[in-house]
Structure formats: C-alpha cells, structure tokens
N, C-alpha and C positions, 0 to 999 in steps of 0.2 A: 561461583560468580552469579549474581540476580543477572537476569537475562532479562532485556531492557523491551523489547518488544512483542515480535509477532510468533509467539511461540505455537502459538497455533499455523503458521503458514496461511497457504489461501489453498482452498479447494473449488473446484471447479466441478458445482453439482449438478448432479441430474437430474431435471424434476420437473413436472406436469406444467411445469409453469413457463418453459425452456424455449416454446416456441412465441412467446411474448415480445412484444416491439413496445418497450415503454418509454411512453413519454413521460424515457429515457427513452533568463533574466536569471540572471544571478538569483540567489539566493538575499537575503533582505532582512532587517530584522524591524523597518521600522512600524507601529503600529498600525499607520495611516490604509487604506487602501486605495489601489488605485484610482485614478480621479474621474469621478462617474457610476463607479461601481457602487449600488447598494448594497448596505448590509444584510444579510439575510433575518428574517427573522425569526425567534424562539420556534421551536415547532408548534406550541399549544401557548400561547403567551398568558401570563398569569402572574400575579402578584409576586417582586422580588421578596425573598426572606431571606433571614439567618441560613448559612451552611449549617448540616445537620454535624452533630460527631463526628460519624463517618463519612465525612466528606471530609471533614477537619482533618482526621485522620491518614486519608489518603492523600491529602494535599501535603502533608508533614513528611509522608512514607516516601513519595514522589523526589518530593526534593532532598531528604539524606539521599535517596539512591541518583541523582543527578550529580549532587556533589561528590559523594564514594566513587562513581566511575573518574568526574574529574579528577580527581587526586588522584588516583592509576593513571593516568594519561589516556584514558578513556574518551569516546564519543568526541573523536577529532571530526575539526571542519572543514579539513584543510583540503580534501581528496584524494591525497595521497603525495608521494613525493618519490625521493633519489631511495629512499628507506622500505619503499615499497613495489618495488618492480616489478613484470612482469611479462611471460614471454606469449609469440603466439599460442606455443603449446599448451600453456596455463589457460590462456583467456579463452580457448575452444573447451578447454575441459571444464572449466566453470561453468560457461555459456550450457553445455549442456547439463550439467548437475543443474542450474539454477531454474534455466527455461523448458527442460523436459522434462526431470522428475518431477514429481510431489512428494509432499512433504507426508498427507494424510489423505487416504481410500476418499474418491466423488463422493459427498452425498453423504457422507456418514460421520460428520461432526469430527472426533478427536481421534477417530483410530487412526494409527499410523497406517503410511502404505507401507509396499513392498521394497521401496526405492529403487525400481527399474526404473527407467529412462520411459517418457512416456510419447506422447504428440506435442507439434508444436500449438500454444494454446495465444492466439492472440486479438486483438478486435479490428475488425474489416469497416464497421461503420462509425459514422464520427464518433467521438467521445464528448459527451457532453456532460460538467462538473458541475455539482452544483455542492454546496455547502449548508447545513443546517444545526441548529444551537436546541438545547436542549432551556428549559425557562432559566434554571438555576444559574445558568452563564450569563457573566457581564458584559455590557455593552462594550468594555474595554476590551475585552478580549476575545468578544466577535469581533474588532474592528482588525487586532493583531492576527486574527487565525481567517480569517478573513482574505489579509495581506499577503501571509504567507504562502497560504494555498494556491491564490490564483499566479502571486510571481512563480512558485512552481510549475503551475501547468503550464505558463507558457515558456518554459524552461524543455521541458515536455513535448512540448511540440515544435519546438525546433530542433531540439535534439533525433527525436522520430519521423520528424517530415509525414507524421500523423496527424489529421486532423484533430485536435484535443485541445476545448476551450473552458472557459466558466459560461454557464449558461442555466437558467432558470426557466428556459424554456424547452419543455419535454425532455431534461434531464433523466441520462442514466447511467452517470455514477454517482452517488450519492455519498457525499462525507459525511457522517455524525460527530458530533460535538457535544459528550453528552457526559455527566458528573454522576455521581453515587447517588446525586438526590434526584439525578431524572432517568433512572434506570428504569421505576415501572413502566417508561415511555417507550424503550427502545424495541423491544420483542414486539410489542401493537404498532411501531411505526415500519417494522420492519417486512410484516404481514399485510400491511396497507401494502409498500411498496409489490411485494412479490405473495398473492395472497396463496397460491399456491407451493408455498414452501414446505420443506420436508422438518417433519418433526424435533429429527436431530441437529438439522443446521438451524432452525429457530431456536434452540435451546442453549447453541452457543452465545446468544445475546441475553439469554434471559438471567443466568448468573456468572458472570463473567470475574474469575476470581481476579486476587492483584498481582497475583504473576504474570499476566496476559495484557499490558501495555494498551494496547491497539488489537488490531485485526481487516483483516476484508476477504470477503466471499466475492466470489465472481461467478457468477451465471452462464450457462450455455444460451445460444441466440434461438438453436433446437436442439430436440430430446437428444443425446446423447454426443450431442458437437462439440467443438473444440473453436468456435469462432465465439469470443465474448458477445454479449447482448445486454448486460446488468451488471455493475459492483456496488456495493454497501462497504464502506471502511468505519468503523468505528473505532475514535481515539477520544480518551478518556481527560474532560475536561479539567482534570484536577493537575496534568504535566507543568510543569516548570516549561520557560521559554524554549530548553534547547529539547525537552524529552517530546515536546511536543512537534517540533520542526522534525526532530528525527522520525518521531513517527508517518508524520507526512511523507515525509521523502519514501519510505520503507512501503507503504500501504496503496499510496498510486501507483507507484511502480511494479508493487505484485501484481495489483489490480489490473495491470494494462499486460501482463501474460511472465514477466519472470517471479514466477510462482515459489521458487524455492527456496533452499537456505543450504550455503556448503560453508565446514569449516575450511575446508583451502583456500574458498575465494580471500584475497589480498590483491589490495585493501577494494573493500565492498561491506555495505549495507545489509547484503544478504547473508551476512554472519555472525551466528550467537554469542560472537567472542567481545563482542559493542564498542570495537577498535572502534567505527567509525558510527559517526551518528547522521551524516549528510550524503547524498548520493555522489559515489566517487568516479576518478577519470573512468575505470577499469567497469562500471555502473554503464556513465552515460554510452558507451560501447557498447556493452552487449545490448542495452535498450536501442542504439541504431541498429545492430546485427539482428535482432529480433524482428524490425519491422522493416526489414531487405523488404521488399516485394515478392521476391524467388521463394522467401517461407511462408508456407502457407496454413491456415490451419487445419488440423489434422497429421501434418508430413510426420513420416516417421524418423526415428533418431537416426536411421540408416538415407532414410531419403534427404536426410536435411544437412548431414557430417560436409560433403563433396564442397555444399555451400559454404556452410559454419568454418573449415578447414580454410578456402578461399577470402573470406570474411578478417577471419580470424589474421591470417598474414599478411591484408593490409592494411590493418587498424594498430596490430602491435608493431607495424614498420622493418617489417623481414620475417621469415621463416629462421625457424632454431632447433 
C-alpha cells in the first residue's frame, strides 16, 4: 500500500537553537475563510506561471493515489463508528505507543529509534498558527487551505482546552504550503525561521521524495527539553482536496506532541494503514488525555501510566 503521509513521523530535535522564544469547528470543506481573516500571503511573491512537469506530474500522482485509497474504502471521514471500537485497555496502549515513542532518533533526520516508550512531549505556551504559501500556489487555494487550517485549529483548541490560535503575530507553528516548483524556497525558509538548525533535520526539507506526503519537526523550547517552543509542517501543494485536509489533521496534531504512529491504533490518523484520513473520536481523546494538566513534559512512561490508566477509563466509559 502507498502510505499517504508522515512517514517520516515528527522528531523532536536537539539543537543550539532550543532555547529560542520565536516570534513564534467541525471540519469544513468550503473555500471561503473565516470572516475577517486574511489570506496569507506567497512567501517571496512573484510573478504566477505555467506548473512546471513536475509539478504536473505530482499533481497527477497525487490524485490516482487519493482515488486508489478511495476505491479501498480508504481515507474515511467519518471518525469512526459501531465497526471500530475500542476499550480503555486499547486507548491507554495507544496513547502510549503514539505520545511517548518516537518514531526516529532527536536530531537525526530519518534514522529510526529504538521504539522504547520515551517522555511526555508537549507545549506549555500558547500555540500560535500561522500559515504560508509558497508563489506557485493559487489564490484559490490559499483561500481553501487557508479555511481548513484555521477551522482546524479551532477544533484544537477546544478539544485541548490548549490555548492554540491562527495568529500572524510572533507565530510559532508554522504551516507550509509549498509545490515542486517552490521547493528551492523551503530549506532557506526554513533556516530563516530556526537559523540554527542541524544539518540533517534541514535536509529533510531540501529533497523531499513523493513518498513523504507532508511532514513537521517540532522543536524543544531548551537544549534537550521535552516542552515544545517551534513546529514547521510542511504539506505539499500539489494534494487533491481530501489528501490535503488529511494532512492537516495528521501534522498539527503530531506537531502539538502525539508524535507517533501505531499499527493497532483503531480507528486513528496516527496509522500507516490510511483507514482514516480525518482526526478520529479515538484521536480527539488522546489529544485531551495529552494536555490533562497532571502530564507534564518530560514525565516518564512510568510516571505518566497511574494518570494515562485514570484518563484512559473515563474517556472509554468503564474499565475492561
């Protein structure tokens, strides 16, 4: 099966730059954005042209592979249902495969970890969203991704009882929105943002093959913490309407600390299997269970279970 997204997962690096303060609704399909909100605009604005080939190309690859999962019953919206249950048992062992492993080694681009069970990884201070287009993108479709994002976030922040807005002022999570034809943009834009980034994690931006959907890094707030302070998501302008929502869904939500990806989770976003393309019931749970107040970051899988265990049995509505 093509694996529809973050096969890279999110890592949570280490790096000189760590102790930086930067300045950094349902779900919707319609174009419009919110009323008030401006559109962001292009990163480097610059004369629209012709898509290159290969963007041609990607945009073509994109959509067989949205339709191929459709026709599997693939990249449901639905959240889940009678057909996908789940007990507390399950949702605490997820919760911890999703929000304490990782998926690849701090700091070091694509090596896998170990997949022990790690700290709790999550952000203390507000979250502030902001979105950016890369020139090659349409006005039409800054105004659609635009829409989506921020009805997301505030989907987000109700769900988390996290403070996490759209905001253009002293943002620091940063969306990209960025096409095959504005890639030489993304690695200088990304080094703007975090100028001390480490080699291998900037490289992940610089050629980013097409088996790799989307993505987002998430920063420590200091050297070696576990309290976010920075994310960068990048989703690749050339998606069809759902591969793109799903990316969204899948990218803020690692970015805000469940970091992993388990085949058992059912039904969730956080699995390779592309059952599901939207953040599901079993989703927005561990995202409240994550930001309890009692987890803190750094806690370890031991200090955290007592709670997780608690959590866990009154969100799936009894012990089992």
């Amino acid at each position: 099966m093509i694996r529809r997204a973050l096969l890279f997962g999110l890592v949570l690096l280490t790096l000189a730059a760590c102790g930086f303060r930067r300045s950094g609704q349902p779900d919707v399909t319609s174009a419009a954005p919110p009323s008030g909100m401006a559109i962001p605009p292009a990163i480097k604005p610059q004369a629209r042209h012709l898509p290159s080939p290969e963007r041609t190309a990607l945009t073509r690859y994109y959509a067989r592979v949205q339709s191929e999962q459709l026709a599997q019953g693939l990249l449901r919206t639905d959240g889940g249902g009678a057909d996908t249950p789940f007990t507390d048992t399950m949702l605490e062992r997820n919760f911890e495969q999703i929000a304490l492993a990782e998926e690849y080694e701090r700091g070091q681009g694509f090596r896998p970890s170990s997949g022990q069970l790690g700290r709790i990884k999550k952000w203390v201070q507000p979250i502030r969203v902001a979105a950016e287009f890369g020139p090659s993108v349409s006005d039409a479709d800054r105004r659609r991704d635009t829409a989506v994002l921020s009805h997301y976030v505030a989907r987000l922040a109700r769900i988390t009882g996290h403070p996490i807005t759209m905001s253009d002022n002293d943002p620091n999570f940063h969306v990209l929105f960025m096409s095959e034809d504005d890639k030489a943009l993304v690695a200088p834009r990304v080094l703007e943002l975090v100028p001390d980034i480490n080699q291998s994690s900037l490289r992940i931006f610089d050629d980013t093959p097409r088996s790799i959907h989307c993505l987002v890094i998430a920063f420590s707030q200091d050297i070696g913490g576990y309290s976010y302070g920075q994310s960068i998501a990048l989703i690749r302008a050339e998606h069809p309407e759902l591969l793109m929502r799903s990316c969204v869904h899948e990218e803020v939500a690692q970015g805000m600390g469940l970091a992993n990806d388990s085949p058992q989770a059912r039904p969730s976003i956080f699995n390779d299997d592309d059952e599901f393309a939207l953040l599901t019931k079993q989703d927005e749970i561990m995202l409240r269970m994550l930001y309890d107040p009692r987890l803190t970051p750094g806690m370890t899988a031991e200090e955290a279970r007592p709670i997780v265990h608690e959590l866990a049995v009154r969100y799936a509505g009894g012990s089992s």
